[in-house]
Backbone as JSON, one array per atom type, in Angstrom:
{
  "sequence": "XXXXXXXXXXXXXXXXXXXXXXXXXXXXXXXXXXXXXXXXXXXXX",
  "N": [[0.85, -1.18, 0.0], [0.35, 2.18, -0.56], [-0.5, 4.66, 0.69], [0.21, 4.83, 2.92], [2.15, 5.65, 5.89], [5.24, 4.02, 8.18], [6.21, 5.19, 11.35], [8.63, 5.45, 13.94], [9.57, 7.42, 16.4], [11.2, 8.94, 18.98], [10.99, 11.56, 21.57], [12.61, 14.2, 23.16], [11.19, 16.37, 24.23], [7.41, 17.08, 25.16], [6.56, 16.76, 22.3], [5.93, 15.71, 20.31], [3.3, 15.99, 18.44], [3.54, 18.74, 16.98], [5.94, 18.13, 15.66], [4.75, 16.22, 14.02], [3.34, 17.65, 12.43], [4.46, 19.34, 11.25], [6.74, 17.52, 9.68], [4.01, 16.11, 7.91], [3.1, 18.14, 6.26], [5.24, 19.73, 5.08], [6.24, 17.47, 3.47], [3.79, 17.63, 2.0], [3.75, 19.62, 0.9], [6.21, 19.29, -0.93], [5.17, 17.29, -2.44], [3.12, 18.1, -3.64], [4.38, 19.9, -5.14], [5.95, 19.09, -7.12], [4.34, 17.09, -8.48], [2.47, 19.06, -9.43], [0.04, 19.27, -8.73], [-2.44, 20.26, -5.88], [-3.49, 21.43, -2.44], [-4.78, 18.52, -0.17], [-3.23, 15.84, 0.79], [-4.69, 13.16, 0.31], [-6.76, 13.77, -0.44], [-9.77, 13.12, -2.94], [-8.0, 11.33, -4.76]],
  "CA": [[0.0, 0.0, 0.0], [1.19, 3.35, -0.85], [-1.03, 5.62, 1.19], [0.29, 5.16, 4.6], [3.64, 5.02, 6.66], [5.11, 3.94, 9.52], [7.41, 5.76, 11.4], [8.97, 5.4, 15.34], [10.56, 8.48, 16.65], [11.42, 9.34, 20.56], [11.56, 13.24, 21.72], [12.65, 14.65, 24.95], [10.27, 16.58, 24.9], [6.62, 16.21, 24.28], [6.22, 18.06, 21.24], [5.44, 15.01, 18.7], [2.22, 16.48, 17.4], [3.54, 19.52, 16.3], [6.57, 17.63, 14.94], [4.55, 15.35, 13.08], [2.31, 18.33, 11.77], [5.06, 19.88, 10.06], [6.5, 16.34, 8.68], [3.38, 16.01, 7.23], [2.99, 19.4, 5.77], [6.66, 19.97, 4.42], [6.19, 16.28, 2.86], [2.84, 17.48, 0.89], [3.97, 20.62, 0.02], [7.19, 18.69, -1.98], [5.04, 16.06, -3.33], [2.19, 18.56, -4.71], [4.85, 21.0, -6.22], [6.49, 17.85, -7.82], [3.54, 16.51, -8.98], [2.1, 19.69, -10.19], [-1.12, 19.63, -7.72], [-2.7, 21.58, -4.8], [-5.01, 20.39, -1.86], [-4.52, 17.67, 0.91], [-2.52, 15.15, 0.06], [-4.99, 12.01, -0.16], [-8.0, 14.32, -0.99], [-9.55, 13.09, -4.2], [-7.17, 10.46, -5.09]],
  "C": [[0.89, 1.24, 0.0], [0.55, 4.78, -0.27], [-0.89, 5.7, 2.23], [2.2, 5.06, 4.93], [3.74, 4.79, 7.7], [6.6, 4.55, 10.08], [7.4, 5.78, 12.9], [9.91, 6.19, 16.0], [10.42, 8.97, 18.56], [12.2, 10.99, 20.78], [11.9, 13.36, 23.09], [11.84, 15.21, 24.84], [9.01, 16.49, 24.45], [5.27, 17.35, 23.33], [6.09, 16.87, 20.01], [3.99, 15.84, 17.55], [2.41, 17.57, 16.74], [4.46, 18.92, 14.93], [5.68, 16.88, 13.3], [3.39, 16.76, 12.06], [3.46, 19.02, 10.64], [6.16, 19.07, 9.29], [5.57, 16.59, 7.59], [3.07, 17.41, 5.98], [4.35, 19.84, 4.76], [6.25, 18.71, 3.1], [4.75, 16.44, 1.6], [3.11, 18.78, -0.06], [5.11, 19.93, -1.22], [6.61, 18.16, -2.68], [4.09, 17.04, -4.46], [2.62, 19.86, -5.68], [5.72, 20.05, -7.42], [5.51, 17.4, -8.8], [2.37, 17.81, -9.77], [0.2, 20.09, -9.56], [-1.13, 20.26, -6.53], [-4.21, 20.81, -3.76], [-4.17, 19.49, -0.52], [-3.85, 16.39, 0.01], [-3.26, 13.7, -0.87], [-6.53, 12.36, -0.71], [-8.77, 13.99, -2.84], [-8.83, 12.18, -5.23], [-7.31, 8.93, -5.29]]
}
């Protein structure tokens, strides 16, 4: 499957959700200037 990942990361402190908000966000902006689209990443797809 190509619509999910898995990923296991340990912070000192406990700031994962922002972390993972701007993962996710950095990671759609690359893919939808790559790919030439705009939107959420799995929106539509």
């Amino acid at each position: 499957m190509r619509n999910h990942f898995h990923l296991v990361l340990e912070t000192p402190q406990p700031n994962l959700v922002a972390g993972m908000k701007w993962l996710l966000g950095a990671y759609t902006g690359r893919f939808n200037r790559r790919h030439k689209q705009f939107g959420h990443l799995f929106s539509g797809r």
